[in-house]
C-alpha positions as CSV (number, residue, x, y, z in Angstrom):
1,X,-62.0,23.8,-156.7
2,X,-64.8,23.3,-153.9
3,X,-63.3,22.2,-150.4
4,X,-65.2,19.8,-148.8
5,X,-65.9,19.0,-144.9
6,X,-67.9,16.8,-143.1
7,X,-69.7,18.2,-139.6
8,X,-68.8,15.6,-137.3
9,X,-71.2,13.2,-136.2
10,X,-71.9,9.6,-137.9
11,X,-75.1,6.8,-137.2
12,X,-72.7,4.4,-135.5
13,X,-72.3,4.0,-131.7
14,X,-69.4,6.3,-129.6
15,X,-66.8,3.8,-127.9
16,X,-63.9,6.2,-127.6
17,X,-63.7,5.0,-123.8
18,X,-63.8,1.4,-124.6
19,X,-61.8,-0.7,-127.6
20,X,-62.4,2.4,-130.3
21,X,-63.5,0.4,-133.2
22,X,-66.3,2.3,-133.9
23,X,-64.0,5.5,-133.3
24,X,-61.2,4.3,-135.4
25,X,-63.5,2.8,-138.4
26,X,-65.0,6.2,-138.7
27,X,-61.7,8.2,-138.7
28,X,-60.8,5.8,-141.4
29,X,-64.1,6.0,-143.7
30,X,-63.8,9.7,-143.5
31,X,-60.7,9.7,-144.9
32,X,-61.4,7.1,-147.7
33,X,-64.1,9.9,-149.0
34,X,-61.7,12.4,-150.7
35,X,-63.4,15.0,-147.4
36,X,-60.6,17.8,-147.7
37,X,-61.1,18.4,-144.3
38,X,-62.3,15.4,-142.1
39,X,-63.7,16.0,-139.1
40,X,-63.1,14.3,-136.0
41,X,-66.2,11.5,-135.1
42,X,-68.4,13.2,-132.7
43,X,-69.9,9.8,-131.9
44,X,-73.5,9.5,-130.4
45,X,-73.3,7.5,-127.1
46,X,-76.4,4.9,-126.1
47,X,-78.7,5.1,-123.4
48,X,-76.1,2.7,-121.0
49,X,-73.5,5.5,-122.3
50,X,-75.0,9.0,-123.0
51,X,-72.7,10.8,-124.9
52,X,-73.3,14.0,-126.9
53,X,-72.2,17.0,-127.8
54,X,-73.1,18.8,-124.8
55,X,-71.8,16.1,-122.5
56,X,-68.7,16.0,-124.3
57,X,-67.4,19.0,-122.5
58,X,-70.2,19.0,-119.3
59,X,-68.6,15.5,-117.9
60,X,-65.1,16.7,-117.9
61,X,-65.9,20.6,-116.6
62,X,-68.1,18.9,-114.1
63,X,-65.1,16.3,-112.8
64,X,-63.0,19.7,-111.8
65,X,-66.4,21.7,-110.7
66,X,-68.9,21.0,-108.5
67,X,-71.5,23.5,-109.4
68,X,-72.0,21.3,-112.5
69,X,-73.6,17.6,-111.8
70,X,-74.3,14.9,-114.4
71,X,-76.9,12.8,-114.0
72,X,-77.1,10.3,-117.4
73,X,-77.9,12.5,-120.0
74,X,-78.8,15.1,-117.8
75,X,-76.4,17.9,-116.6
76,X,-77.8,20.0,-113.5
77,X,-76.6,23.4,-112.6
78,X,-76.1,23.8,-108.9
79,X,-74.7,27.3,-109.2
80,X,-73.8,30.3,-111.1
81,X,-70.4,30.3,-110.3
82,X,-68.5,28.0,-112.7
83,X,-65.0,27.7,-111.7
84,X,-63.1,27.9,-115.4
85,X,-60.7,25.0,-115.6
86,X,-56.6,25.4,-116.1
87,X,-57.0,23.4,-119.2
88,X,-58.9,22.9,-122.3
89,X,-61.8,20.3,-121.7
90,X,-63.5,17.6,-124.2
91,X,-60.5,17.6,-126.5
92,X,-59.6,14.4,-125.8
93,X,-61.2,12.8,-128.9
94,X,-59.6,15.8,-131.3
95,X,-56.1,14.5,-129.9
96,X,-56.7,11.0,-130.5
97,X,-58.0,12.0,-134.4
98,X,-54.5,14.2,-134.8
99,X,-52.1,11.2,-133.7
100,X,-54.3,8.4,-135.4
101,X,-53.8,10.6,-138.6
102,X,-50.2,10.6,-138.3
103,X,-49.4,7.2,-136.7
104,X,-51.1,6.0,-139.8
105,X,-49.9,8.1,-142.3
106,X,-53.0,9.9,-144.1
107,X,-52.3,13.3,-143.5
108,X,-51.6,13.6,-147.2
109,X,-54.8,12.2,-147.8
110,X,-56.6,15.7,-146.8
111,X,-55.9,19.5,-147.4
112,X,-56.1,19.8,-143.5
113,X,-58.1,18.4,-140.2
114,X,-61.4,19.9,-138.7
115,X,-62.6,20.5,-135.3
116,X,-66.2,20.8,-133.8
117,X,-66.5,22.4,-130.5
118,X,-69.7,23.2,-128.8
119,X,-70.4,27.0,-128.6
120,X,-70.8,28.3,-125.3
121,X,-74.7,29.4,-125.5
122,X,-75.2,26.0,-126.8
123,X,-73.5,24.4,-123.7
124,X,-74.8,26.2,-121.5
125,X,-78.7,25.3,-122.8
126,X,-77.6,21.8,-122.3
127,X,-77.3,23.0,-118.0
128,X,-80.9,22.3,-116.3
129,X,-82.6,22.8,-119.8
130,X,-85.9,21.2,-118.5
131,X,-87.1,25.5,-118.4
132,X,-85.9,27.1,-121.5
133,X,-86.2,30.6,-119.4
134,X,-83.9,29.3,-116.4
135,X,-81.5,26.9,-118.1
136,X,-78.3,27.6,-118.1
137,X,-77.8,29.5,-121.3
138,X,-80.2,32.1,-119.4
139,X,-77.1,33.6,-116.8
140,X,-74.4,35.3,-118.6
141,X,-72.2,35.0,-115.9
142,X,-72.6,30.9,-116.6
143,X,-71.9,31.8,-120.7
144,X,-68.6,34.0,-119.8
145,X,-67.1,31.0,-117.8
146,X,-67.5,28.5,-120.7
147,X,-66.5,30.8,-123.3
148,X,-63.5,31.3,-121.0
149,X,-63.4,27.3,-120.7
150,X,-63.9,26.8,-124.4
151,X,-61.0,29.4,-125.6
152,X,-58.6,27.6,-123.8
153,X,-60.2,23.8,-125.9
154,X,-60.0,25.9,-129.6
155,X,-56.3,27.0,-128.5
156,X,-55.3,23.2,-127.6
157,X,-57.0,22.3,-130.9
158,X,-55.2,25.0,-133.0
159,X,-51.8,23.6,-131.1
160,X,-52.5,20.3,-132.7
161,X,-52.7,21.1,-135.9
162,X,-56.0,22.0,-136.7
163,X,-56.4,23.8,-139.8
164,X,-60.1,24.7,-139.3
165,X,-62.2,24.9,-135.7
166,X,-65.9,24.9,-136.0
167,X,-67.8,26.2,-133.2
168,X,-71.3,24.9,-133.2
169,X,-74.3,26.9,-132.0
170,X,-77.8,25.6,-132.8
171,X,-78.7,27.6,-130.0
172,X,-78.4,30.5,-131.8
173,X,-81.3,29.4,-134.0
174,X,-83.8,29.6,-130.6
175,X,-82.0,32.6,-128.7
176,X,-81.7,34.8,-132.0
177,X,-85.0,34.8,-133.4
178,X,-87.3,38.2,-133.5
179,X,-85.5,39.2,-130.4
180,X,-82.5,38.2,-128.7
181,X,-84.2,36.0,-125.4
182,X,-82.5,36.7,-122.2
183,X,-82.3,40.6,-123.1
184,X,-79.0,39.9,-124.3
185,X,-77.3,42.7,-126.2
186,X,-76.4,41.7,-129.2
187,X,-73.1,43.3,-128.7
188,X,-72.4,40.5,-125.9
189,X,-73.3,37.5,-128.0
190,X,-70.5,38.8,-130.7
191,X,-67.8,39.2,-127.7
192,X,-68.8,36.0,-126.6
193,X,-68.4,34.3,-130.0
194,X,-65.2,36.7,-130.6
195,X,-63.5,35.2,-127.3
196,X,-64.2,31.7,-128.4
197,X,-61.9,32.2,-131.2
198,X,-59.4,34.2,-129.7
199,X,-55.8,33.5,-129.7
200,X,-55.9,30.1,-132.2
201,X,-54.2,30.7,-135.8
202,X,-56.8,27.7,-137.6
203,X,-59.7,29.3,-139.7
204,X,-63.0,29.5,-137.8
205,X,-66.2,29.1,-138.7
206,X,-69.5,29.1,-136.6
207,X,-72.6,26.3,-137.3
208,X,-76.1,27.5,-136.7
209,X,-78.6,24.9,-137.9
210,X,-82.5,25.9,-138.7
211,X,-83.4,28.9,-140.4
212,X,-80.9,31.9,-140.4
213,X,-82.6,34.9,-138.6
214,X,-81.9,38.4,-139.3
215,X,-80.4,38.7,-136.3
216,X,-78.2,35.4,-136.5
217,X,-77.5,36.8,-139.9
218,X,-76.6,40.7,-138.3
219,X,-74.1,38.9,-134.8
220,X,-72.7,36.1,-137.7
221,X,-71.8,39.1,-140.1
222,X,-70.0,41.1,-136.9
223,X,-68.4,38.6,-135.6
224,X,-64.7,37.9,-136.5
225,X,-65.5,34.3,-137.2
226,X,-63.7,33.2,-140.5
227,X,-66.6,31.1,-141.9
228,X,-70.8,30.9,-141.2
229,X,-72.3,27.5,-141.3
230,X,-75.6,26.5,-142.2
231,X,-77.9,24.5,-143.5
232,X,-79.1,25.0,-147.2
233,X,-81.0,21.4,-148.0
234,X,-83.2,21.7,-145.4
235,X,-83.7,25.0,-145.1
236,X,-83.7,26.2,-148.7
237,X,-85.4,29.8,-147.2
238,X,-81.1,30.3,-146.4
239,X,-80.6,31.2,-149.7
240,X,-81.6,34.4,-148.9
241,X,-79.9,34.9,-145.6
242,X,-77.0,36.5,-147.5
243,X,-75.6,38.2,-150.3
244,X,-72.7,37.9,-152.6
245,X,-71.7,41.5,-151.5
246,X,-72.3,40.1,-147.6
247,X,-69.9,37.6,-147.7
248,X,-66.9,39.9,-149.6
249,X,-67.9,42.7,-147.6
250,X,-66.8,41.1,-144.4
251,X,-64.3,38.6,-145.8
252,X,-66.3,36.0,-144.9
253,X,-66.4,32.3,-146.6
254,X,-70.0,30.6,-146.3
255,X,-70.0,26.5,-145.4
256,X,-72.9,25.3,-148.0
257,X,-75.0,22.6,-146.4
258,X,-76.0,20.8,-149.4
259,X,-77.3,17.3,-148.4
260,X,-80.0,16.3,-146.0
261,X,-78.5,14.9,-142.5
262,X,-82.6,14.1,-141.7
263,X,-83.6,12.2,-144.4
264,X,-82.5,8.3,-145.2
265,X,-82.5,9.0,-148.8
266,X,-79.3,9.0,-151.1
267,X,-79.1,11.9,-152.9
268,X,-78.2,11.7,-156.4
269,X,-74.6,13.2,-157.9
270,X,-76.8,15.2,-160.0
271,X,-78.9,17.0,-157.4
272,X,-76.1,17.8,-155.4
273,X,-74.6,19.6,-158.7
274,X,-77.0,21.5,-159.7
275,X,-77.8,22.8,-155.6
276,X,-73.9,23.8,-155.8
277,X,-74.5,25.4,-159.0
278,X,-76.8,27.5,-157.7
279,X,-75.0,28.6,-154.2
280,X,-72.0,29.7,-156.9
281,X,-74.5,31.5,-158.9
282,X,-76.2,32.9,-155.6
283,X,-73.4,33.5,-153.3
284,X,-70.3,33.8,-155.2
285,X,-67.2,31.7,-155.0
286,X,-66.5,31.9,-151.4
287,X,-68.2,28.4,-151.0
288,X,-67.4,25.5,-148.7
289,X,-69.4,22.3,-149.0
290,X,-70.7,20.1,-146.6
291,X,-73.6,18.4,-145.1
292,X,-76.3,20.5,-143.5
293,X,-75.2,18.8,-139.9
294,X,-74.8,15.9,-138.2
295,X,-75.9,12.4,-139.0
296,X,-75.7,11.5,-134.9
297,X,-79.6,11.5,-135.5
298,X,-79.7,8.5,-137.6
299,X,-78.1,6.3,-135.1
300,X,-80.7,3.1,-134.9
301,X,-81.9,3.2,-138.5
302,X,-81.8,0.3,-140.5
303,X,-78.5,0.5,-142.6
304,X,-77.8,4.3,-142.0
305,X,-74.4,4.0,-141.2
306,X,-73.7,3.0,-144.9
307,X,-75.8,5.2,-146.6
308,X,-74.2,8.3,-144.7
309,X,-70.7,7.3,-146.5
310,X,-72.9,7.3,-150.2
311,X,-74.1,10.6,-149.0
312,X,-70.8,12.0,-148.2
313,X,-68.8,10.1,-150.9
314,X,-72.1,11.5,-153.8
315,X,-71.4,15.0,-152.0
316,X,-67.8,15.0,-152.9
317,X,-67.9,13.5,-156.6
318,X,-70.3,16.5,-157.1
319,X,-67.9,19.5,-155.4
320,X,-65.5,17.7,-157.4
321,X,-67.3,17.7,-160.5
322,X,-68.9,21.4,-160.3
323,X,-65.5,22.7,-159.1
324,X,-63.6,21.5,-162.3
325,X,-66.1,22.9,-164.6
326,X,-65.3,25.7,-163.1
């Protein structure tokens, strides 16, 4: 059988700090899909409420540390030094997922419960990212203290229950391209990643959106990261980012993007098929499907919010479907 996820974010508005509606009708739709491991809604905010993935865990680091300083969607860094926090930060929304699930009784409903956390390069681009050469993902003394600040948040989430933690890092996309910008070595980008993970028992997997680089490909293969993520309906050129021998070589499992998370339009049952298909043929068996990434981007258009369920619910009939034909 194929296991299916979902990335996170859905077009409807965050209001996880108000009544929870939004929060709770989202949990609840996932679940109604047959996903086989839901992810908690990552909820885009509004413009009288930015909320987004970076903020997520900027707002709460920056309540505890001055050098950090948010300023509506913005999130300024004042210094260098970023005190790490005694806790985990921006799990608050995992933890209200976990107990929903349970207080309602659908954990039988799923093989398991996913987690998205926002990679530390990633974070730190989000920290006075107006210069792309002196935002924050350019100080590696800034990347250390969040991926310090971020273990702690994947071991609170692996406490809880989770049976897979997704780190995302669309960053990489930018920062890994012909070169590593920054003059990072490589070999610090994998220990970075490496520490993330460190110390939880849940399967990890890492998201890169975009096109996968030789060198995202190279740090995503050495890395001890369970699962690479990445998008495959957008970015069809991924086919050839691996090989079958790649993935069994390193153990690792590959999370198929096979719908687009862009594009307003339904994909048919059929199409998804025959894209799976093709990633079994290509890739081998060690297959996870999914959506190429979040659909936080279709927020405001008409109807989107229903056509994302289709898209997910046409995704699953298809893993379904291909996985029983073996």
């Amino acid at each position: 059988m194929l296991a299916t996820a979902d990335v996170g974010s859905l077009p409807i508005e965050d209001d996880f700090n108000g009544n929870r509606k939004n929060v709770d009708r989202a949990i609840l739709d996932k679940v109604s899909l047959g996903l086989d491991y839901p992810c908690y809604p990552q909820l885009p905010g509004s413009s009288a409420n930015p909320m987004n993935m970076g903020l997520q865990f900027l707002i709460p680091l920056a309540k505890t540390d001055s050098s950090i300083q948010i300023k509506g969607e913005e999130a300024e860094l004042l210094s260098d030094e970023i005190k790490s926090p005694s806790g985990p930060v921006g799990v608050e929304r995992a933890e209200y997922f976990a107990g929903f699930i349970r207080a309602r009784g659908l954990s039988s409903r799923a093989k398991g419960i996913k987690a998205c956390v926002t990679g530390p390069f990633t974070l730190a681009s989000y920290l006075s990212r107006k210069n792309l050469m002196t935002c924050g993902a350019s100080k590696p003394q800034v990347i250390k203290s969040l991926a310090q600040a971020l273990s702690r948040s994947c071991r609170r989430l692996s406490e809880l229950g989770f049976d897979l933690i997704n780190v995302d890092e669309p960053f990489l996309s930018v920062m890994l391209g012909r070169r590593v910008l920054f003059n990072y070595d490589e070999r610090f980008v994998v220990e970075t990643l490496d520490a993330v993970i460190s110390g939880i028992s849940s399967l990890s997997a890492i998201h890169v959106c975009g096109m996968v680089t030789p060198l995202v490909r190279k740090v995503l293969l050495e890395s001890k990261v369970d699962i690479v993520d990445h998008e495959f309906a957008g970015s069809p050129a991924n086919l050839r980012a691996y090989t079958r021998e790649d993935l069994e070589r390193s153990g690792k499992f590959l999370a198929y993007g096979c719908i687009s998370s862009v594009k307003p339009q339904l994909e048919p049952v059929e199409q998804i098929s025959a894209s799976l298909r093709n990633a079994l043929k290509t890739f081998g068996p060690r297959i996870i499907v999914k959506p190429d990434c979040g659909f936080g981007g279709l927020l405001g258009v008409p109807g989107a919010y229903e056509l994302v369920l289709k898209k997910l619910k046409n995704m699953v009939d298809a893993a379904q479907l291909v996985g029983a034909a073996g």
